[in-house]
ZAMARGU-4260 file (C-alpha; in steps of 0.2 Angstrom, whole numbers, plus 5000, padded with zeros to 4 digits):
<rodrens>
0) 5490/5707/5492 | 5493/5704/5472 | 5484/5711/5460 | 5471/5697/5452 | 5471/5706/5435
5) 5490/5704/5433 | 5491/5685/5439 | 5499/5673/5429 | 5497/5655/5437 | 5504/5640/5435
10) 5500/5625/5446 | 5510/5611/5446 | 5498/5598/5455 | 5481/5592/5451 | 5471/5599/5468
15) 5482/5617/5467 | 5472/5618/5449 | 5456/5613/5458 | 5458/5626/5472 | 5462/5640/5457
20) 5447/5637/5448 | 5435/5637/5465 | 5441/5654/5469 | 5437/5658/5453 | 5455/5664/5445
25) 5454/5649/5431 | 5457/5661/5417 | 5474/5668/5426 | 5480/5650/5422 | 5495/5650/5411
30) 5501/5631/5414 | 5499/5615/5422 | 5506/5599/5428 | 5508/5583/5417 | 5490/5575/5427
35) 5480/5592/5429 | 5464/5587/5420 | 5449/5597/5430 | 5441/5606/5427 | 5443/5601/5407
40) 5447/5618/5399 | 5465/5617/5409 | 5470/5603/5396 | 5471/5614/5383 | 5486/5623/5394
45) 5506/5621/5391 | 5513/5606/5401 | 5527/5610/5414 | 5532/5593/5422 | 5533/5577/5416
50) 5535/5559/5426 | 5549/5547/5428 | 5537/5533/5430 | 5528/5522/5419 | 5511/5524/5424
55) 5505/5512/5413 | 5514/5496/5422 | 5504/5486/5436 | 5502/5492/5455 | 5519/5481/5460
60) 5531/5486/5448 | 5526/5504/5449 | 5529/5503/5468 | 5545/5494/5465 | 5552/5510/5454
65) 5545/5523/5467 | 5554/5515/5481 | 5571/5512/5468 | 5569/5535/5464 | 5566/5539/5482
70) 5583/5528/5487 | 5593/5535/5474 | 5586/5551/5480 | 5578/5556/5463 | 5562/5565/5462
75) 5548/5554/5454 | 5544/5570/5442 | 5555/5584/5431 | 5547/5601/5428 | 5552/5608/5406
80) 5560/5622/5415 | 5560/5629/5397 | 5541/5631/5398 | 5543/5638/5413 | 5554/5652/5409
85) 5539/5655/5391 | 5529/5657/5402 | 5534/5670/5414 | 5521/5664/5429 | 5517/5676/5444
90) 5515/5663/5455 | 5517/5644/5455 | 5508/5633/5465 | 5518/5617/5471 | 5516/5605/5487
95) 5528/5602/5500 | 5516/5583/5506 | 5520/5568/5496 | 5536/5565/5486 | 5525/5552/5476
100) 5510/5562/5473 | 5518/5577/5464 | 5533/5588/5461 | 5540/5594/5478 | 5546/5610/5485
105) 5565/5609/5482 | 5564/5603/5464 | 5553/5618/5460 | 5566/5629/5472 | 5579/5623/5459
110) 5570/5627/5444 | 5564/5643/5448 | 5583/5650/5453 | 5585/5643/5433 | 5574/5657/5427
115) 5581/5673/5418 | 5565/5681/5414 | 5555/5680/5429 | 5554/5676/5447 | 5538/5669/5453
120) 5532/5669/5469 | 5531/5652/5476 | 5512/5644/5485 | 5519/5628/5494 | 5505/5617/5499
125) 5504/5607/5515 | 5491/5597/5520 | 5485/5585/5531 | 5471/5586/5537 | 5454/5592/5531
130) 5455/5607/5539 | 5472/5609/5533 | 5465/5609/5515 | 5453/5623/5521 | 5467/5635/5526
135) 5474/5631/5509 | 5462/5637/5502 | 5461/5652/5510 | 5480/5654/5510 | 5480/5653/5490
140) 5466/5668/5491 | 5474/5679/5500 | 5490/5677/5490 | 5481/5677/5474 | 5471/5694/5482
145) 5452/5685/5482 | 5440/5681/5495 | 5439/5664/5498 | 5423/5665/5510 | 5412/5662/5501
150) 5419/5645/5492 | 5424/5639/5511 | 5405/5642/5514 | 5397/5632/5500 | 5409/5618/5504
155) 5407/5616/5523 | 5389/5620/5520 | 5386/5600/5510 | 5401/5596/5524 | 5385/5599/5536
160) 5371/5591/5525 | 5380/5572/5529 | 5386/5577/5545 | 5367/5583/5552 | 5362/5564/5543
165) 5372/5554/5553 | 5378/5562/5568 | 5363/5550/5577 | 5365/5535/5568 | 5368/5521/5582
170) 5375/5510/5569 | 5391/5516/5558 | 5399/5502/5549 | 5419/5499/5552 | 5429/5505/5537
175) 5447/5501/5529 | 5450/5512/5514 | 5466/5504/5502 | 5473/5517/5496 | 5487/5502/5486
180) 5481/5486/5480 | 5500/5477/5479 | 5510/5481/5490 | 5492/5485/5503 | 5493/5501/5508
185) 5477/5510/5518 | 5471/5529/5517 | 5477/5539/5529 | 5480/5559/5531 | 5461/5565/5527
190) 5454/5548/5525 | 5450/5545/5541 | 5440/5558/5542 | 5431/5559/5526 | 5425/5542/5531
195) 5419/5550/5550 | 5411/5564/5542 | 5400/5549/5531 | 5394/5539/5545 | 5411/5528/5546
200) 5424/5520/5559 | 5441/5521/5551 | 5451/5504/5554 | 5472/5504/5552 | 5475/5523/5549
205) 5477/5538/5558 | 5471/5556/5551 | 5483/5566/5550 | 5496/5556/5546 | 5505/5546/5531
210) 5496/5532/5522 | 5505/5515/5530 | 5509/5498/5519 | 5500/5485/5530 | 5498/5465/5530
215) 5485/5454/5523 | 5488/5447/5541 | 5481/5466/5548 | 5469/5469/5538 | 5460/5451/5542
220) 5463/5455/5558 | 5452/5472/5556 | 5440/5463/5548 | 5431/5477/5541 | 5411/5479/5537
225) 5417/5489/5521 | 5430/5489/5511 | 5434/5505/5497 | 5447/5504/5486 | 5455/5520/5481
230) 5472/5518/5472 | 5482/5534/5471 | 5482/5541/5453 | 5471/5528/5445 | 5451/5534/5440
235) 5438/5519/5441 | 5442/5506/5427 | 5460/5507/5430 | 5454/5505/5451 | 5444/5491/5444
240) 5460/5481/5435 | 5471/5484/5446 | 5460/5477/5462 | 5457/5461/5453 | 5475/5456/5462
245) 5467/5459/5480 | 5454/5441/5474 | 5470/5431/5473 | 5474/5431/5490 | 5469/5414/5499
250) 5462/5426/5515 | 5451/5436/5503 | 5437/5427/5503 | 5436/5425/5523 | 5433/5444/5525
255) 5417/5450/5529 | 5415/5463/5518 | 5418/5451/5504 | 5404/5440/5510 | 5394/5454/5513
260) 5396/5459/5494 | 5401/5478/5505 | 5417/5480/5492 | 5419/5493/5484 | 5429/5505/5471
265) 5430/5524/5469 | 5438/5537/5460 | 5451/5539/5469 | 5463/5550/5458 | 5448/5563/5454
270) 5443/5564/5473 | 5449/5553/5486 | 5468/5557/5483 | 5467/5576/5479 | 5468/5589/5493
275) 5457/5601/5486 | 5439/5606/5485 | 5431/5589/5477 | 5435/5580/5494 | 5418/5586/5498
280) 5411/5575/5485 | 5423/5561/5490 | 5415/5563/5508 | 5396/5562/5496 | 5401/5546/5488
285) 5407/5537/5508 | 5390/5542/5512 | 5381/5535/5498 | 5390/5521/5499 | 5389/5517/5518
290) 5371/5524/5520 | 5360/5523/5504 | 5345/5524/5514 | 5348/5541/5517 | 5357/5549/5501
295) 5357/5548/5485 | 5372/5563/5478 | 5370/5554/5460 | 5388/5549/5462 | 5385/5530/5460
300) 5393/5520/5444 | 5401/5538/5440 | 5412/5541/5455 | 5410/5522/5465 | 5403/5506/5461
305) 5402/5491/5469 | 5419/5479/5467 | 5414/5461/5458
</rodrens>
């Protein structure tokens, strides 16, 4: 058990700074990763990573330089081991998941054994599953020496408010959530399950495992009711530019969701695609989206809107 007074924590992933500020320890912040941005006061913290990519270019190309740094096995990020060692942290906060999502375990490893003034204690993060996020959760408190109960309790507790809604429902629409507009790629790890939880049938993923590249060829075949796009890293307008690639396909018009107007975009780089405690909002917007005759989170043309 650590001393909570004496922590100095840096997170270096967006849903590690999410988990700190839940549990209350946002002040025992001392940096952040490079796309850490909630809640807003952590902007105002030093920087400790930096990407390899340009962000900026469209859905292909940046795809097409993750795949060229994964084979010349480069990581997609670099940590300012400079800041690093300013900063003398307690305890940093990394992931051990996706190599594309954030900076990974051995890069930190490396950087840390860099450090003259300081050796921080390492919280590696894992998950795949919802429950799994839960048990981070819990893991990071009773590192961090704070109770986590009553966080876990609030978020299972609006878990439970969808969950009672729809468990009865004798219609639930079928689902394919994209996750990557070009080349396709569908939700998977906690995905699937968020759109269960909603009052959904997740089509072409599996929970609890990777987010797989499919064909246009699959997904007509799935032919879903409802289609949410949910790009990883982009927030709505960007979600809303880059799907506009997803109309240019001759089989796009000959899904039924399309016909059915039931397209749509989210947020997926504040929710969707962060392992944290705003997944229970991601799981609200599924719901409003799926079943707006029984919620109304006020989610709507903030978080989701409807893809035209």
């Amino acid at each position: 058990m650590t001393d909570s007074a004496n922590l100095k924590i840096v997170s270096l992933l967006p849903s590690a700074t999410e988990i700190i500020d839940c549990l209350g320890l946002t002040d025992a912040l001392v940096g952040r990763s490079h796309e850490c941005d909630y809640p807003p006061s952590v902007k105002d913290l030093p920087v400790c990573t930096e990407a390899r990519l340009n962000s900026h270019k469209n859905s292909g190309e940046i795809d097409n330089d993750v795949q060229t740094l994964m084979q010349k096995a480069l990581s997609i990020y670099k940590i300012k081991t400079e800041v690093l060692e300013d900063l003398q942290p307690t305890h940093i906060i990394t992931q051990d998941q996706c190599d594309v999502c954030a900076v990974n375990l051995p890069e930190v490893e490396r950087a840390i054994a860099k450090l003259t003034n300081s050796h921080p204690q390492i919280i590696s993060l894992q998950p795949d599953l919802l429950n799994e996020v839960w048990e981070d959760i819990e893991r990071v408190a009773n590192t961090l020496g704070v109770e986590a109960k009553p966080a876990l309790n609030k978020l299972q507790s609006r878990i439970n408010i969808i969950s009672d809604k729809v468990k009865d429902l004798s219609e639930k629409p079928t689902v394919v959530a994209i996750e990557w507009t070009e080349p396709l790629m569908v939700g998977a790890n906690w995905i699937p399950e968020l759109i269960e939880i909603a009052g959904g049938k997740s089509l072409l993923s599996v929970k609890g495992k990777h987010s797989p590249y499919i064909s246009w060829e699959s997904l007509v075949e799935a032919n879903p009711d409802v289609i949410v796009i949910m790009p990883c890293g982009f927030d709505l307008e960007r979600t809303e530019k880059e799907s506009q690639v997803l109309t240019q396909n001759p089989n796009w018009n000959s899904l039924k969701a399309v016909k059915n107007d039931k397209v749509f975009i989210v947020d997926g780089n504040a929710y969707f695609n962060r392992p944290g405690p705003r997944l229970v909002d991601s799981a609200e917007v599924l719901a409003e989206i799926f079943h707006p005759q029984l919620f109304d989170f006020n989610h709507r043309e903030k978080s989701w809107k409807l893809f035209s």
